[in-house]
C-alpha positions, 0 to 999 in steps of 0.5 A: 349100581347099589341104591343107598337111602340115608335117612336124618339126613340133615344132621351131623352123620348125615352131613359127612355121609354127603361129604364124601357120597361122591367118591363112592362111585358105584352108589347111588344116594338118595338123601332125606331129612326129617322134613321130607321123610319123616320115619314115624309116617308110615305112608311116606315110607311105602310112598318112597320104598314103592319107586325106589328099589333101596339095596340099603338104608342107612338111618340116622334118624333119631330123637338124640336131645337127651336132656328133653327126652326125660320131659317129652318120652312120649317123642322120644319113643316115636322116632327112636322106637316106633320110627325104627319099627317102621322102617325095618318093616318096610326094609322087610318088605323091601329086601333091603339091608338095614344099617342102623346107628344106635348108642353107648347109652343102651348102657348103665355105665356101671361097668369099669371096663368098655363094654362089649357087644355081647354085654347086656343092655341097661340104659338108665335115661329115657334117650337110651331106652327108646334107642335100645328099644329100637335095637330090639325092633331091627334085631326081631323084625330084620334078618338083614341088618347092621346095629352100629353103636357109637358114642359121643360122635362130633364133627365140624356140622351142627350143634354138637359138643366140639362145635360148642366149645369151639364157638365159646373159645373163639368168643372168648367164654371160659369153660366149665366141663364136666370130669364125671363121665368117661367115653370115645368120642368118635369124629362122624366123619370116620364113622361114616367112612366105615358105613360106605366102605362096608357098603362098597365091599359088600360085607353086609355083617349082620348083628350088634357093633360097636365103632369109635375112635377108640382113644376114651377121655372125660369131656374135660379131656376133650374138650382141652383136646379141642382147644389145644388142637385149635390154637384156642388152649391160652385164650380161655380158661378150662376149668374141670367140673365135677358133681354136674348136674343134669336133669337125665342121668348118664352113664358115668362110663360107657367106653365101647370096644 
């Protein structure tokens, strides 16, 4: 039986990895949030990997609030960097295979057309520069190794961009959504789908890859998706903003194909 560890497994992709880890027979999973496996403490690491022979590790541990990343770099690089150098080490160590959940936010979005995984990284936020440093860490450190990108992942756990405009709709809130950023958002739940599945069928691809849900829309876009989806679309007015200011910059396309 392959052994899979899921690291950050408090949050959203974890919670819809443990969502559907039981149908997944022939795994066995050991999950660890950030409270009782903290990825930038090296000794808990060697503590775990020392009785558990992992064939896998799926890390969703990061640092993801990209507005307080530009006010604290210094964390932001801790968990998303050193944290990633950490346990690929360890995985090296270990002979343990690495799937590791990165960003689009390694791109500038300059590009007018999605970009692709041989297009050169060039994040302009402190969030996507921690997570592409994390990227090169795994790629020079790993031979075994998967880099998934995805991008503006959401589902029905946690606070996350669909949750928010669900709970504002249902209090009844009007919404004012930016139009200046184009992207895929990706349910996590189908991200997580293809994680295990590529577990099960020992595919073991090594390299960069990119998963979304392929349809590209402005949050505006989704966020009347949501609400038309939902029966919420005649209870609150959507208004579509432009010219949003945030205190990070983002990338105004960064569609992944």
């Amino acid at each position: 039986m392959k052994k899979v560890l899921v690291t950050g497994a408090n949050g959203q992709l974890g919670h819809c990895l443990q969502k559907i880890a039981p149908d997944y027979k022939d795994l066995a999973f050991v999950f660890k949030n950030s409270k009782d496996f903290d990825i930038t403490n090296k000794e808990q690491m060697n503590s775990l990997f020392a009785v558990d022979n992992f064939g896998y590790c799926i890390n969703c541990a990061a640092y993801t609030n990209v507005e307080q990343a530009e006010k604290t770099p210094d964390i932001a690089y801790e968990v998303n960097a050193e944290g990633v150098k950490n346990l690929a080490l360890v995985c090296r160590e270990n002979d343990t295979f690495l799937i590791h959940i990165s960003t689009d936010y390694v791109f500038d979005g300059e590009k007018k057309e999605p970009y692709t995984v041989d297009d050169i990284p060039n994040p302009i936020n402190i969030y996507g520069k921690s997570k592409l440093l994390g990227e090169i860490y795994v790629q020079e450190i790993l031979d075994k190794y998967s880099i998934i990108r995805t991008s503006w992942l959401y589902s029905e756990f946690g606070k996350n961009f669909y949750t928010t405009i669900l709970k504002k709709a249902k209090a009844g809130e009007n919404l004012a959504v930016t139009s200046d950023q184009i992207g895929c958002p990706t349910n996590a739940n189908n991200l997580a789908v293809y994680i295990l599945e590529s577990i099960f069928q020992n595919k073991e691809d090594v390299g960069i890859f990119h998963f979304t849900d392929e349809k590209s829309m402005t949050w505006y876009d989704f966020a009347g998706k949501i609400l038309l989806e939902n029966n919420l679309l005649n209870r609150v007015k959507l208004v579509e903003q432009t010219n949003y200011l945030n205190f990070a910059q983002r990338p105004t396309c960064s569609i992944l194909k």
